[in-house]
C-alpha positions as CSV (number, residue, x, y, z in Angstrom):
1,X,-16.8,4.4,20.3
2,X,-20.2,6.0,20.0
3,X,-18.6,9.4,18.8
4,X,-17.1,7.7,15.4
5,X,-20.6,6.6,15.1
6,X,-23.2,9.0,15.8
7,X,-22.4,12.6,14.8
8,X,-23.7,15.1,17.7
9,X,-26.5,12.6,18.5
10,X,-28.1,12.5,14.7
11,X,-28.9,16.4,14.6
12,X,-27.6,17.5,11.0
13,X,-29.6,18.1,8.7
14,X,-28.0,15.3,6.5
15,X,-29.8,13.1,8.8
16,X,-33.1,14.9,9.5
17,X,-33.3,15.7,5.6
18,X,-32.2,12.4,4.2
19,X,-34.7,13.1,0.9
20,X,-33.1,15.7,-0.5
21,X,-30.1,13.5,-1.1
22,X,-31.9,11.8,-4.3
23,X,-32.0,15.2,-6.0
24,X,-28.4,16.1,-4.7
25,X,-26.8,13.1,-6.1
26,X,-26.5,13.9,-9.6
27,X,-25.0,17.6,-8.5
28,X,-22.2,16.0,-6.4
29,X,-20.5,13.7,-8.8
30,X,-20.5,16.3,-11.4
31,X,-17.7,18.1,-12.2
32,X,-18.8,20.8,-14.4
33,X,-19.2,23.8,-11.6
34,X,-15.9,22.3,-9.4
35,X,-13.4,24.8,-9.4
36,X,-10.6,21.9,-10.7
37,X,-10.7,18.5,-11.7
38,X,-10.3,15.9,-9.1
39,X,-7.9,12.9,-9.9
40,X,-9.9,10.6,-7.3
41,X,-13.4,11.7,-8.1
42,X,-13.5,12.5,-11.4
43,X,-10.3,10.4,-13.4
44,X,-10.1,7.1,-11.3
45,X,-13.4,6.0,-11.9
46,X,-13.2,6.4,-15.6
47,X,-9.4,5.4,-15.9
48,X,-10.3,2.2,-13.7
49,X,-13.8,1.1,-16.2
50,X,-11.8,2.0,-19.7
51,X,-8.1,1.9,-18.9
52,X,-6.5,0.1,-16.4
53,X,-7.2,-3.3,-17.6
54,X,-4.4,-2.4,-20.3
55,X,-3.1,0.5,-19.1
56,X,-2.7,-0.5,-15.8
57,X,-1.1,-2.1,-12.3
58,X,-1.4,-5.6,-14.2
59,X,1.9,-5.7,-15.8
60,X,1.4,-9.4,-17.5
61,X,-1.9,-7.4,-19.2
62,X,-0.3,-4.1,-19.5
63,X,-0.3,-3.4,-23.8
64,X,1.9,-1.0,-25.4
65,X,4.3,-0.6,-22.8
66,X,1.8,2.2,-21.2
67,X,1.1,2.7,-17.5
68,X,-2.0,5.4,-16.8
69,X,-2.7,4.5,-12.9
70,X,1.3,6.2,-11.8
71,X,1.9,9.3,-12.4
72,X,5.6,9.0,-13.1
73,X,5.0,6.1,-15.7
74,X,2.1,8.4,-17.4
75,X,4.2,11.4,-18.2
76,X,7.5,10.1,-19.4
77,X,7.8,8.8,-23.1
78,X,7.4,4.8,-24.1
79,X,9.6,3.0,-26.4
80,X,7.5,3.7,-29.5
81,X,8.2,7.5,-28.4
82,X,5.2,8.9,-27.6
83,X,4.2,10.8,-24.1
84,X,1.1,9.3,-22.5
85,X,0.4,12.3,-20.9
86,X,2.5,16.3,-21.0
87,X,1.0,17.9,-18.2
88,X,-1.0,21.3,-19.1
89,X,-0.8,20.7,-23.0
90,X,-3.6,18.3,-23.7
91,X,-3.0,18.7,-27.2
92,X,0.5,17.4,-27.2
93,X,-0.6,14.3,-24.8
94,X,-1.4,10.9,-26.7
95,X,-4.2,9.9,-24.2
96,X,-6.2,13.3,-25.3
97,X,-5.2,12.7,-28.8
98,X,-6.5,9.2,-28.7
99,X,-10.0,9.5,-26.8
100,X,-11.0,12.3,-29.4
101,X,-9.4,10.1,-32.6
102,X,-11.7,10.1,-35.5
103,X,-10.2,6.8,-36.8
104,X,-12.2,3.7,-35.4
105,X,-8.9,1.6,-35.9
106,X,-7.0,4.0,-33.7
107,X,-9.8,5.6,-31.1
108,X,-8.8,4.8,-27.6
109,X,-10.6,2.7,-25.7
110,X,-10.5,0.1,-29.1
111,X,-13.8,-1.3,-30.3
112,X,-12.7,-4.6,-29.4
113,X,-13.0,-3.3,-25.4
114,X,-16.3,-2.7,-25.6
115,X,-16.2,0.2,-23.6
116,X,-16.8,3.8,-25.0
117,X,-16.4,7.0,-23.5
118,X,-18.8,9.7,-23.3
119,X,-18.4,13.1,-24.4
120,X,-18.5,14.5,-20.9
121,X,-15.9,11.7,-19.8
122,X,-13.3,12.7,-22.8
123,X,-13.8,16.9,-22.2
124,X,-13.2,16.1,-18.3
125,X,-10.1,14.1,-19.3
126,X,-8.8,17.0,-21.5
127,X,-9.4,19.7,-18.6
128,X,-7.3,17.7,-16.1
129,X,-4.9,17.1,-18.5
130,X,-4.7,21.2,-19.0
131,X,-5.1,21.6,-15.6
132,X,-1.5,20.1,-14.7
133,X,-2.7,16.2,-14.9
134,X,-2.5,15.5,-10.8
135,X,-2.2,12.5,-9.4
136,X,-3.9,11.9,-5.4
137,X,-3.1,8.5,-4.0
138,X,-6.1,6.6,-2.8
139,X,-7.8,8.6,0.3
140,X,-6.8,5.1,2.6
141,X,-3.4,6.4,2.7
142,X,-3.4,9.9,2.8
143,X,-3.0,12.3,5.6
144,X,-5.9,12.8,7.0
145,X,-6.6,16.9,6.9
146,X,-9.7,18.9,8.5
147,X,-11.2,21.4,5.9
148,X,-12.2,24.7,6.9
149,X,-15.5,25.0,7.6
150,X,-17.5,27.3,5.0
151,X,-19.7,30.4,5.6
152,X,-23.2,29.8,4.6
153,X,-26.2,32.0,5.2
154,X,-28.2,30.8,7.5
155,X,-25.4,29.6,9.7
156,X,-25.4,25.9,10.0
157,X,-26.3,24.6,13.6
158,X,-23.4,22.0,12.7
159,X,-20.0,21.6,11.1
160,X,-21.5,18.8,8.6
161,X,-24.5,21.1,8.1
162,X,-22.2,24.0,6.7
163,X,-20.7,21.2,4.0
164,X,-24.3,20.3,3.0
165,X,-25.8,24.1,2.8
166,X,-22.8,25.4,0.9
167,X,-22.5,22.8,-1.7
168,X,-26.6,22.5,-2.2
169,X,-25.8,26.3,-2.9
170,X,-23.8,25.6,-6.0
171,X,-26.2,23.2,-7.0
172,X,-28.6,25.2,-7.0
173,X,-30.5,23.3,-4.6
174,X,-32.8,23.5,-1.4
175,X,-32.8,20.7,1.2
176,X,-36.1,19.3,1.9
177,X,-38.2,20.1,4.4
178,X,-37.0,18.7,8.0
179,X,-39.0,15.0,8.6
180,X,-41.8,15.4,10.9
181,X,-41.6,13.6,14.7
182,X,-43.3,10.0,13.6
183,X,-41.3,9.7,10.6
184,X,-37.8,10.8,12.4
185,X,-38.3,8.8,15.6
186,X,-39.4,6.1,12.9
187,X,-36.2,6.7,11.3
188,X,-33.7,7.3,14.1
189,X,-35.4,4.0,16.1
190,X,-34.4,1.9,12.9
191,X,-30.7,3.3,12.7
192,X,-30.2,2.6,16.2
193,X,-31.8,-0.5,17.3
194,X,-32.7,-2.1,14.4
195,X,-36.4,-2.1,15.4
196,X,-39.3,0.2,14.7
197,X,-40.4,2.1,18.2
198,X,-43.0,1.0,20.4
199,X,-45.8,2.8,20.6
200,X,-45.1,4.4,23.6
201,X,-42.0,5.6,22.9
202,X,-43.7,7.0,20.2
203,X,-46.7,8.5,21.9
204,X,-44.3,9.9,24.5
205,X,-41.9,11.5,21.4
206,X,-45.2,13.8,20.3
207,X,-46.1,14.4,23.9
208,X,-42.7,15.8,24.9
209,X,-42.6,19.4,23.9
210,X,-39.3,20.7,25.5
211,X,-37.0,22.0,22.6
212,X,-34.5,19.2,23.0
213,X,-36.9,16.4,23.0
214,X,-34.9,14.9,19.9
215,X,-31.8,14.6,21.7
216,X,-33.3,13.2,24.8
217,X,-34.8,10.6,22.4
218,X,-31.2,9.4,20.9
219,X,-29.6,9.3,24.1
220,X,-32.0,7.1,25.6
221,X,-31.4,4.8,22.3
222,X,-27.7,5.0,22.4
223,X,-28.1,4.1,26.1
224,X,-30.4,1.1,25.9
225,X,-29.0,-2.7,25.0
226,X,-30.9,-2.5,21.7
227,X,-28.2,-0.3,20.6
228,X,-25.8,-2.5,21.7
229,X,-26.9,-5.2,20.3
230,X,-27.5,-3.2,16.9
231,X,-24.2,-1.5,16.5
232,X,-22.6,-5.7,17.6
233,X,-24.3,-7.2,14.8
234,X,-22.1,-5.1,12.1
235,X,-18.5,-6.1,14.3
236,X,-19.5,-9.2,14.9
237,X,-20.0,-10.0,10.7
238,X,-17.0,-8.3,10.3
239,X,-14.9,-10.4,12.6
240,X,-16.5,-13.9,11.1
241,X,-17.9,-14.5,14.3
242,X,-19.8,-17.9,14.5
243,X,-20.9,-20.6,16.8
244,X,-19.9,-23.6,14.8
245,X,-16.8,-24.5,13.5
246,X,-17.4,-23.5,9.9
247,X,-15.9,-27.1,8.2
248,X,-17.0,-30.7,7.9
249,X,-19.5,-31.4,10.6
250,X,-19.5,-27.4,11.5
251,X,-19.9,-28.8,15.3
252,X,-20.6,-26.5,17.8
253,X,-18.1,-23.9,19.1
254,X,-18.9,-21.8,22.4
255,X,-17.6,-18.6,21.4
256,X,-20.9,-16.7,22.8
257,X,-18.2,-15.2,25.7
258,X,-16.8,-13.0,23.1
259,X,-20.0,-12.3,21.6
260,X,-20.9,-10.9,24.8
261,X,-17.5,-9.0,25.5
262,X,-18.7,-6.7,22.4
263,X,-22.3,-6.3,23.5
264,X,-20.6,-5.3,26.6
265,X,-18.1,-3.1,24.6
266,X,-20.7,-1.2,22.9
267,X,-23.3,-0.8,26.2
268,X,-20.3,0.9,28.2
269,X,-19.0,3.0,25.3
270,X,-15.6,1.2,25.3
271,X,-12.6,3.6,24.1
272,X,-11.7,2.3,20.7
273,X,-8.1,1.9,21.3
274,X,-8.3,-0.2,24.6
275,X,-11.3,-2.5,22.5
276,X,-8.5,-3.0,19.2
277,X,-5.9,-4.0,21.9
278,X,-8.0,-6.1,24.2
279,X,-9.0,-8.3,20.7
280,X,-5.7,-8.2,18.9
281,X,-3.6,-9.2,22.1
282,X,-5.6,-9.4,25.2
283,X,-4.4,-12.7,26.4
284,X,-0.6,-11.4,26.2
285,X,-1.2,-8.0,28.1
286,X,0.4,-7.6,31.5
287,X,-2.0,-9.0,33.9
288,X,-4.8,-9.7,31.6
289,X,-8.3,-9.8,33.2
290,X,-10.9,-12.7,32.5
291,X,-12.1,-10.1,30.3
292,X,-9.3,-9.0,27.9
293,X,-9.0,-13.0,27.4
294,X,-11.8,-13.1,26.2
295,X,-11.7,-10.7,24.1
296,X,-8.9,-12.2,22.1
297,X,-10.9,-14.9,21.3
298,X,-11.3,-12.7,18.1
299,X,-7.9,-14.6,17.1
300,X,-9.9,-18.1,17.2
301,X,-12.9,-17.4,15.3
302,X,-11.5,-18.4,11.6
303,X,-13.3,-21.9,10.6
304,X,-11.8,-24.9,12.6
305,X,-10.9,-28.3,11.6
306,X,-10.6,-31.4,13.9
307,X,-10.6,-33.9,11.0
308,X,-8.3,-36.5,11.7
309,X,-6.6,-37.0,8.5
310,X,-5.5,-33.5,8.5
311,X,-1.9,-31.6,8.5
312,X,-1.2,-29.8,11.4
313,X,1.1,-27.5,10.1
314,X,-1.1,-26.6,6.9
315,X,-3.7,-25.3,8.7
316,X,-1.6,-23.6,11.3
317,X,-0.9,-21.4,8.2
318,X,-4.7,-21.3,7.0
319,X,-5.8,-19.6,10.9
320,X,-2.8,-17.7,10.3
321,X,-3.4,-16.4,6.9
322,X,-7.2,-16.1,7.9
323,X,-6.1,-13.2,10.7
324,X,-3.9,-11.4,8.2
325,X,-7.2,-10.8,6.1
326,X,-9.1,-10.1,8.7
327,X,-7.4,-8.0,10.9
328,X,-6.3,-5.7,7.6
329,X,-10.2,-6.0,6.2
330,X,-11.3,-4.6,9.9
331,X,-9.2,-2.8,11.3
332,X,-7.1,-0.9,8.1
333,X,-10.2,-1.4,5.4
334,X,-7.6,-2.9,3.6
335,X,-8.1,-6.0,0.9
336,X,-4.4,-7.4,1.8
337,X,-6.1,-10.9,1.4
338,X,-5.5,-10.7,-2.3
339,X,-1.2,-10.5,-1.3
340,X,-1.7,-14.2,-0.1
341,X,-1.0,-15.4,-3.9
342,X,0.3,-12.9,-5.6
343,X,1.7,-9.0,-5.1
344,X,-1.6,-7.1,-4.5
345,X,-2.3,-5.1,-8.2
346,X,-4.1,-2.1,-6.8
347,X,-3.2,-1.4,-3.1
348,X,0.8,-1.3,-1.8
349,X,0.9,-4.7,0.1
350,X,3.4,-7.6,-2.3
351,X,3.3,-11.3,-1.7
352,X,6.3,-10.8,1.0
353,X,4.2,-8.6,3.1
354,X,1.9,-10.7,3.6
């Protein structure tokens, strides 16, 4: 597991240069020096603040017959005969022509919204409009596809490095100077365990002079139970761990054995398919040790009720419904929890699914 989570043991310069992110930032979300228009990262974010609460998935809200957030709705006519959107002819397209309408009664987003659109925001509109108007579904559920790494000059020392240099270079932009050794121990100590270093650790960070003294220094980190214990804290708020039950009298409820299972996870570098297994099923695998039992104690820790007056059946449905969200939330970063009442209005998951 230790691989999704530390890239080649801290080393990039995204890490060891983390200031020269606050002059980056503007640079990146700019598109004015991208070589296209990006659905995702330039359209989506202003479609979802000015349009989709009429113009989109909410068909009981949707005005004018108009969908924006679909491609297939957005470029065929509606029944009053206009075409939301002709792809490459911003001029004939009634989104372009009504974001740059001179008439308050008719500009798009309406007064009444409260919402207005920036210059920037309307020309960036207008050139992905020209630019063929595409559509990219949400990065959760596309393919997954490894980019080829760019040349830069100096050559990058790593992958992520090459990414960094190429697109500072664009930006016009030099990283800043690589952290001295107490700030970066300071730094990757934090990250790691949570905890500022002691000062021996630090004292024997400056003393070590061998050219991979850095790397020795996350190793050991990674190694130690702090790091365990660290990188547990963020799965165990995921999976709702708790000691109590959660409802009326929140009594107590031992579930410390699975608390331990992840420390134990995380100290012995667990593979990541054998730890989703072990939690999702454990207790029905072939054999199961005291160990994968435990760990499917992650089924159990929803909120519990005892309460006598209660109905068995009702709350049979509430653990039930309380893994769904969960389990999707963890283990698909997926909000499927809002499919429990009605068909989910931004990702694909209806009320049946779920």
């Amino acid at each position: 597991m230790r691989g999704a989570i530390i890239v080649k043991r801290l080393s990039s310069m995204l890490y060891r240069r983390i200031p020269f992110l606050m002059a980056l930032a503007p640079a990146l979300i700019s598109a004015a020096d991208s070589p296209s228009v990006s659905f995702n990262r330039d359209i989506r974010p202003i479609m979802s603040d000015t349009c989709f609460r009429c113009h989109g998935p909410d068909r009981n809200a949707r005005m004018a017959n108009l969908r924006l957030d679909i491609r297939e709705d957005a470029i065929k006519p509606t029944t009053s005969g206009v075409t939301p959107i002709v792809p490459g002819n911003p001029d004939q397209s009634a989104i372009v022509q009504r974001i740059f309408e001179a008439n308050p009664a008719r500009i798009m987003p309406p007064q009444y919204a409260h919402k207005e659109l920036t210059q920037s925001q309307k020309n960036t509109i207008r050139r992905w409009v020209a630019e063929g108007a595409k559509y990219e579904g949400h990065w959760a559920y596309q393919p997954v596809i490894r980019p080829a790494v760019p040349a830069v000059n100096p050559p990058a020392s790593h992958p992520i490095d090459a990414f960094i240099q190429e697109r500072l270079a664009r930006a016009g932009l030099q990283p800043s100077p690589e952290a001295d050794r107490v700030t970066l121990i300071r730094r990757v100590t934090l990250d790691l365990t949570g905890l500022p270093p002691k000062l021996e650790q630090l004292d024997a960070f400056l003393a070590d002079s061998s050219p991979d003294a850095y790397e020795k220094l996350v190793d050991r980190f990674m190694a130690s139970p702090a790091y365990a214990e660290q990188q547990a804290i963020h799965w165990l708020d995921a999976v709702r761990y708790g000691d109590t039950a959660g409802f009326h009298g929140d009594n107590v409820f031992p579930a410390w054995p699975y608390r331990d299972y992840v420390l134990s996870a995380f100290r012995d570098n667990k593979p990541y398919d054998q730890f989703t297994r072990e939690q999702i099923a454990g207790d029905l695998m072939p054999n199961a040790t005291t160990q994968q039992k435990v760990a499917s104690a992650y089924n159990r820790l929803s909120r519990m009720s005892a309460e006598g007056g209660l109905q068995p059946r009702e709350y049979l449905a509430k653990y039930a419904a309380d893994r769904v969200r969960t389990t999707s939330a963890v283990w698909m970063g997926a909000t499927v929890g809002c499919a429990e009442c009605h068909d989910h209005k931004f990702d694909p998951f209806t009320g049946k699914d779920f």
